[in-house]
C-alpha positions as CSV (number, residue, x, y, z in Angstrom):
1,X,0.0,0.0,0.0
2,X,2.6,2.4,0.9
3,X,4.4,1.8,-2.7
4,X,0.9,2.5,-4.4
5,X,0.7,5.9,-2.4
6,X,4.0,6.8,-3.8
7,X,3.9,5.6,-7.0
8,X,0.5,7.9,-6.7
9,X,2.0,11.0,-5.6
10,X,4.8,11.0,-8.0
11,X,2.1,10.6,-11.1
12,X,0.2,13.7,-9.6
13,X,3.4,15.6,-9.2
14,X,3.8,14.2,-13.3
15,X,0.8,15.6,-13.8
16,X,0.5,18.7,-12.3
17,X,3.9,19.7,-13.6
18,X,2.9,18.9,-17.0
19,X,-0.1,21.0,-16.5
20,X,2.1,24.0,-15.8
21,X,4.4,23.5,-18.2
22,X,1.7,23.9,-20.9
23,X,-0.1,26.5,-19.4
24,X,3.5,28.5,-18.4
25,X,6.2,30.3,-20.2
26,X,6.5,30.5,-23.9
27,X,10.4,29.4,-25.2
28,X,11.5,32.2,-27.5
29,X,15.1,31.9,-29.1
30,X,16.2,35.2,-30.6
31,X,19.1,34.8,-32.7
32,X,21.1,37.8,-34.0
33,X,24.4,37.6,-36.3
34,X,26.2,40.6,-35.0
35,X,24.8,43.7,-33.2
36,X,24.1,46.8,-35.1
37,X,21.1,49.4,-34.9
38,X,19.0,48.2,-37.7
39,X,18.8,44.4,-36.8
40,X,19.0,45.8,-33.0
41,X,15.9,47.6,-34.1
42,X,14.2,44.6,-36.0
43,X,14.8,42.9,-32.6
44,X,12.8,45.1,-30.2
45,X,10.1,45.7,-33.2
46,X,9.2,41.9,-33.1
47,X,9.3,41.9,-29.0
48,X,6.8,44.8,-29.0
49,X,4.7,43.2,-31.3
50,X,4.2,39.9,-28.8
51,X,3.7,42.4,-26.0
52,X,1.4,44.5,-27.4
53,X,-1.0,41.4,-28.2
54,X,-0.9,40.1,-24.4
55,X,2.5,37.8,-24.5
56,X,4.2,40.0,-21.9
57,X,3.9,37.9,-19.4
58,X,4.5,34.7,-21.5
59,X,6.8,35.3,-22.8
60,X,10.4,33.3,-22.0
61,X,12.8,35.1,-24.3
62,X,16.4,34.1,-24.6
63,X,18.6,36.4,-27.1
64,X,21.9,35.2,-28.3
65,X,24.3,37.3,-30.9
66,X,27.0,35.7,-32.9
67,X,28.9,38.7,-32.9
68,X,29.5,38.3,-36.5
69,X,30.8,34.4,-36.5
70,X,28.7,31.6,-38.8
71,X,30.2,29.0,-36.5
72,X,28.9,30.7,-33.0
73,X,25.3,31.5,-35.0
74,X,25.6,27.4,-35.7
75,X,26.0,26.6,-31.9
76,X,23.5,29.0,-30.9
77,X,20.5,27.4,-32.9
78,X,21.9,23.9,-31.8
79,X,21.8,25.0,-28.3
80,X,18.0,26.1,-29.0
81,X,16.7,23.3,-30.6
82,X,18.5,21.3,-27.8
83,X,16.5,23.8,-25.2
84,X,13.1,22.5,-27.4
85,X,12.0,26.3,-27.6
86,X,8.8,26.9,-29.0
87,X,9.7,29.1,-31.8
88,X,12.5,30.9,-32.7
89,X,13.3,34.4,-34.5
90,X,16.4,34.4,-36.9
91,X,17.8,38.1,-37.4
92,X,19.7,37.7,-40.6
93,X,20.3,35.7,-43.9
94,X,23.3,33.8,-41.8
95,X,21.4,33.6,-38.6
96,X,18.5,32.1,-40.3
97,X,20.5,29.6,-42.4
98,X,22.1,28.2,-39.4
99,X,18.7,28.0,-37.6
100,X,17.2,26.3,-40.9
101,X,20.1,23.9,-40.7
102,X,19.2,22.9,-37.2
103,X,15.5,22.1,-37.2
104,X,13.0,21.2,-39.3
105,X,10.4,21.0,-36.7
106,X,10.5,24.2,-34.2
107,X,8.4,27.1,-36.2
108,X,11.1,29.8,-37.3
109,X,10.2,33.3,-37.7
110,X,12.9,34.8,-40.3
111,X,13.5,38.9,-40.5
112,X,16.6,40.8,-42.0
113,X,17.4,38.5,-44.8
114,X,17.3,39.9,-48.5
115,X,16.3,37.0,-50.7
116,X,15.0,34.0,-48.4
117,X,14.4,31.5,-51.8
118,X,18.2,32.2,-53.5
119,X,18.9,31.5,-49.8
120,X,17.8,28.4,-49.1
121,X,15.3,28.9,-46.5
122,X,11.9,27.9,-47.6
123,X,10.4,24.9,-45.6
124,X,7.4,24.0,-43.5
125,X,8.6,25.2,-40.1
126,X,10.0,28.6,-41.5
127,X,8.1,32.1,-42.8
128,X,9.1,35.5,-41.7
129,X,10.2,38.7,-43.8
130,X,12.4,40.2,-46.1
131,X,14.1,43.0,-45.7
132,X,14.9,43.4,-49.6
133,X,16.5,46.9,-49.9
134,X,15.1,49.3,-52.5
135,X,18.4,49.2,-54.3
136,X,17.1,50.8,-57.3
137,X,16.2,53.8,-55.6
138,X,19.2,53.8,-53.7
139,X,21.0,53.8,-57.2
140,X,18.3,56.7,-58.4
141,X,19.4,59.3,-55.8
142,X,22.9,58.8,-56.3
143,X,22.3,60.0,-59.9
144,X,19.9,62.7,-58.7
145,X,21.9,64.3,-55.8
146,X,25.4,63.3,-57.4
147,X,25.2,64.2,-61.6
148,X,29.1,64.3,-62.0
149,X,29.3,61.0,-60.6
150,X,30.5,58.0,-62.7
151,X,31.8,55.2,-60.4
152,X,30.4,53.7,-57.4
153,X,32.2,51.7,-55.0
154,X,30.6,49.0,-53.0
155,X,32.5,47.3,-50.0
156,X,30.5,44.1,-48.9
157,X,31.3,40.7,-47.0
158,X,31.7,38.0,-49.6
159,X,30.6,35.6,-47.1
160,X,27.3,36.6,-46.8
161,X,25.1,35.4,-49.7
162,X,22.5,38.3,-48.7
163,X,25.4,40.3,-50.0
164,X,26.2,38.7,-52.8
165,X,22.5,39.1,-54.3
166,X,22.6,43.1,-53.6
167,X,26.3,43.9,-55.4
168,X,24.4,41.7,-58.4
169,X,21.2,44.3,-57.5
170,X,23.3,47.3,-57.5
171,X,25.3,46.6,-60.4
172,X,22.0,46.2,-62.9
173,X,20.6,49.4,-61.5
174,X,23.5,51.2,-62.0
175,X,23.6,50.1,-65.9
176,X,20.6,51.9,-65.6
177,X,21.9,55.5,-64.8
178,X,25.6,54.9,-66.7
179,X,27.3,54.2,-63.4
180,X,30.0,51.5,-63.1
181,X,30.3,49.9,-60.0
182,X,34.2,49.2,-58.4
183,X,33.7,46.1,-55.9
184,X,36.0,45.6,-52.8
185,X,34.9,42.2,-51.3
186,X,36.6,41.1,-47.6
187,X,35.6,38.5,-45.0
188,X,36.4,40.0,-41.5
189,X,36.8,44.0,-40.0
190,X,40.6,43.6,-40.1
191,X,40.2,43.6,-44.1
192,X,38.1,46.7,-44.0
193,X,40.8,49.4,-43.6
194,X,43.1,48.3,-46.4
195,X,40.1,47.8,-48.7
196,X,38.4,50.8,-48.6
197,X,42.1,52.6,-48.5
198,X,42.8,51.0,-52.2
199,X,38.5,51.7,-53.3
200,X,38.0,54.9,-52.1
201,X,41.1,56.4,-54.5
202,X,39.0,54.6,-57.7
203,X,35.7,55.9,-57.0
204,X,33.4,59.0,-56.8
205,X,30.8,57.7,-54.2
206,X,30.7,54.6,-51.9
207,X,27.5,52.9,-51.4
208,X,27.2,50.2,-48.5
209,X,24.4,47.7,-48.8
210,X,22.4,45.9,-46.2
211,X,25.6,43.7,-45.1
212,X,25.9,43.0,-41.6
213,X,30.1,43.1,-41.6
214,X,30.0,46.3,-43.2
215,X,27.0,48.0,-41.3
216,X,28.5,47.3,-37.7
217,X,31.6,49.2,-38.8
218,X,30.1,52.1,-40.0
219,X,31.9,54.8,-38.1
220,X,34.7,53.3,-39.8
221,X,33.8,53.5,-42.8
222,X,32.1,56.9,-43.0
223,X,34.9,58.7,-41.5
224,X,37.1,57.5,-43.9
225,X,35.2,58.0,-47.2
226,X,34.6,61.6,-45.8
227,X,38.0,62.3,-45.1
228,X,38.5,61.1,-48.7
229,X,36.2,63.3,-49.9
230,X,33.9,60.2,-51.5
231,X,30.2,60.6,-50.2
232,X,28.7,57.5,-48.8
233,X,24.8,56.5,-49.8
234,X,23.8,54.2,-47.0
235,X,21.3,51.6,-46.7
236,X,19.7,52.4,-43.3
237,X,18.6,55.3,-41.0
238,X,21.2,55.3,-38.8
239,X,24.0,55.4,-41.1
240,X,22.8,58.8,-41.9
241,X,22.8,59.9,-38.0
242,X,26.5,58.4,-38.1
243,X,27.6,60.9,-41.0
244,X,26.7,58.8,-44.6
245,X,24.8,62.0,-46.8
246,X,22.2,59.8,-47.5
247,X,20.0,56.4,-48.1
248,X,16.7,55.2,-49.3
249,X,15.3,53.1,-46.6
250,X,12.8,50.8,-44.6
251,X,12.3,51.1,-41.2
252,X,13.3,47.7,-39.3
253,X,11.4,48.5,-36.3
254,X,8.3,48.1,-38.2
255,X,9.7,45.2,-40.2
256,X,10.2,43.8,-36.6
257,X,6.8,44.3,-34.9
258,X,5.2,42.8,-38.5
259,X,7.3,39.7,-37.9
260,X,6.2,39.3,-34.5
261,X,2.5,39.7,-35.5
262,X,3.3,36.5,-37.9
263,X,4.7,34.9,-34.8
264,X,1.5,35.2,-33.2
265,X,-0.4,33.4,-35.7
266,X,2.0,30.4,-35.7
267,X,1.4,30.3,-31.8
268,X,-2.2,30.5,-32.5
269,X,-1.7,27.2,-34.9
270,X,-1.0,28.4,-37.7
271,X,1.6,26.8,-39.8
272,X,4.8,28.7,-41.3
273,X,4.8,27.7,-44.6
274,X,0.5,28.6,-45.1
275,X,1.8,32.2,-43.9
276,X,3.9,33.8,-47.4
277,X,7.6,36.1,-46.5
278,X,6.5,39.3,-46.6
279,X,8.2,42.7,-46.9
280,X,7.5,46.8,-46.4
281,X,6.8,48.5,-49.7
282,X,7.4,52.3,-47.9
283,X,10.5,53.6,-48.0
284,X,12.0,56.9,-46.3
285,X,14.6,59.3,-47.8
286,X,16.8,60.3,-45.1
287,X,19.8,63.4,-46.2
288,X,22.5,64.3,-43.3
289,X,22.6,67.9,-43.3
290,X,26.5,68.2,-42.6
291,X,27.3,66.3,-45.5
292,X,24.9,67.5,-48.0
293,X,26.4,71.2,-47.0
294,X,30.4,69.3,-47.5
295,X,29.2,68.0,-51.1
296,X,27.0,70.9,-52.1
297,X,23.5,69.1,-52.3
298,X,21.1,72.0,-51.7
299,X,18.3,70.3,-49.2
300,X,15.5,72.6,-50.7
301,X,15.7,71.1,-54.2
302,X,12.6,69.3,-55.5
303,X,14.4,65.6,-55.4
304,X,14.5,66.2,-51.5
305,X,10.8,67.1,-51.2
306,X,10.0,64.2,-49.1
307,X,13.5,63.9,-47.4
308,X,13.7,63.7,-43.2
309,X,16.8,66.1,-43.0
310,X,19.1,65.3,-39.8
């Protein structure tokens, strides 16, 4: 008898643990490739989203950044599928492709990644959205703001596949307005200085696109193009607060919060693959007023109409 009232107790203990288990926390993996304001931004817009629609207090969030290694993003998604979280959000085309590699089972919310299909990540436990950069009018206000200007130089990480699809982007809108576009590809920050030393003297203006190397040394970057003389055309807001003259944008905030409302429809039972990528069709034009007075762009001209002036 006393076995049977043990064996008893340890079944409702079972039980009841169970019970709170499905009625507790919600396992959220957050998985960045390296830390910079616009995926920083993408993160917080998808956290907001959850809170907004009563996951506050459900919400178990664990947030990992690879600090711009593929190897450390691979551990991290092995170390969440290991965890069994309940879904996971990848910030970036390498983040995603090393969650995608580790699970075919726990849902994936993608965000940050420029072409998911050339990518690879199309599945049933994966959806999200792209944060496909309006590269054409990115090459458009180059030729607006900068007539004289004949080559544009583009510094980008040629590990990064996201990458490799925006130089390709770049260089058939720039057929487009008779630009030529000089490359400089590298694979870590310690390559940056010397490469952009040897582009800068070959070109008239340097455009940076969404690549997560080359966006998380943007100081960098700027300082030296403007100490060159060479105007840089970013690809996000905060570029332009950090000196670039200009860029043709999305705002990754919003891109954030609209992957996080997808989330909420997977934790509602939705599957991933019945719910298509999506993207932002709005962009912003965003000028820096100290460098448009450096390179002569007058800010009351027609073209920058529309333009939020910092």
């Amino acid at each position: 008898m006393k076995k049977f009232f043990v064996l008893f107790a340890i079944l409702v203990f079972i039980l009841v643990g169970c019970g709170k288990k499905e009625r507790g926390k919600i396992k959220i993996g957050i998985t960045q490739i390296i830390e910079h304001p616009a995926l920083d931004a993408a993160k917080e817009g998808f956290l907001e989203a959850l809170k907004a629609n009563g996951y506050e207090e459900r919400m178990d969030v664990d947030v990992q950044n690879a600090q711009g290694d593929f190897g450390t993003a691979q551990n991290i998604a092995n170390l969440f599928v290991q965890d069994k979280k309940d879904i996971i959000l990848a910030i970036s085309t390498p983040s995603s492709q090393a969650v995608f590699n580790a699970t075919k089972e726990i849902p994936i919310l993608i965000t940050a990644v420029t072409d998911p299909v050339s990518a690879g990540l199309v599945g049933d436990n994966i959806t999200g959205t792209s944060d496909a950069a309006p590269v054409d009018k990115q090459m458009e206000i180059i030729k607006k703001l900068l007539p004289n200007a004949k080559k544009v130089g583009i510094i980008y990480n040629t590990s990064e596949q996201n990458s490799q699809v925006l130089v390709q982007m770049a260089k058939e809108e720039a057929k487009k307005h008779d630009l030529v576009v000089v490359e400089a590809g590298i694979t870590s920050i310690n390559e940056m200085t010397p490469a952009l030393d040897s582009l800068l003297l070959k070109v008239d203006v340097l455009y940076t696109p969404t690549d997560n190397l080359v966006v998380s040394a943007t100081p960098l970057v700027v300082k030296k193009a403007n100490d060159m003389d060479v105007p840089v055309v970013g690809c996000i807001k905060e570029q332009v607060e950090q000196g670039a003259l200009v860029t043709e944008t999305i705002d990754y905030y919003r891109l954030g919060y609209q992957t996080g409302e997808m989330a909420i429809k997977v934790l509602n039972g939705e599957k991933p693959s019945s719910i298509p990528v999506e993207t932002l069709k709005d962009t912003r034009l965003i000028i820096n007023k100290k460098a448009a007075e450096k390179y002569g762009i007058d800010l009351n001209s027609k073209v920058l109409k529309e333009a939020e002036v910092l």
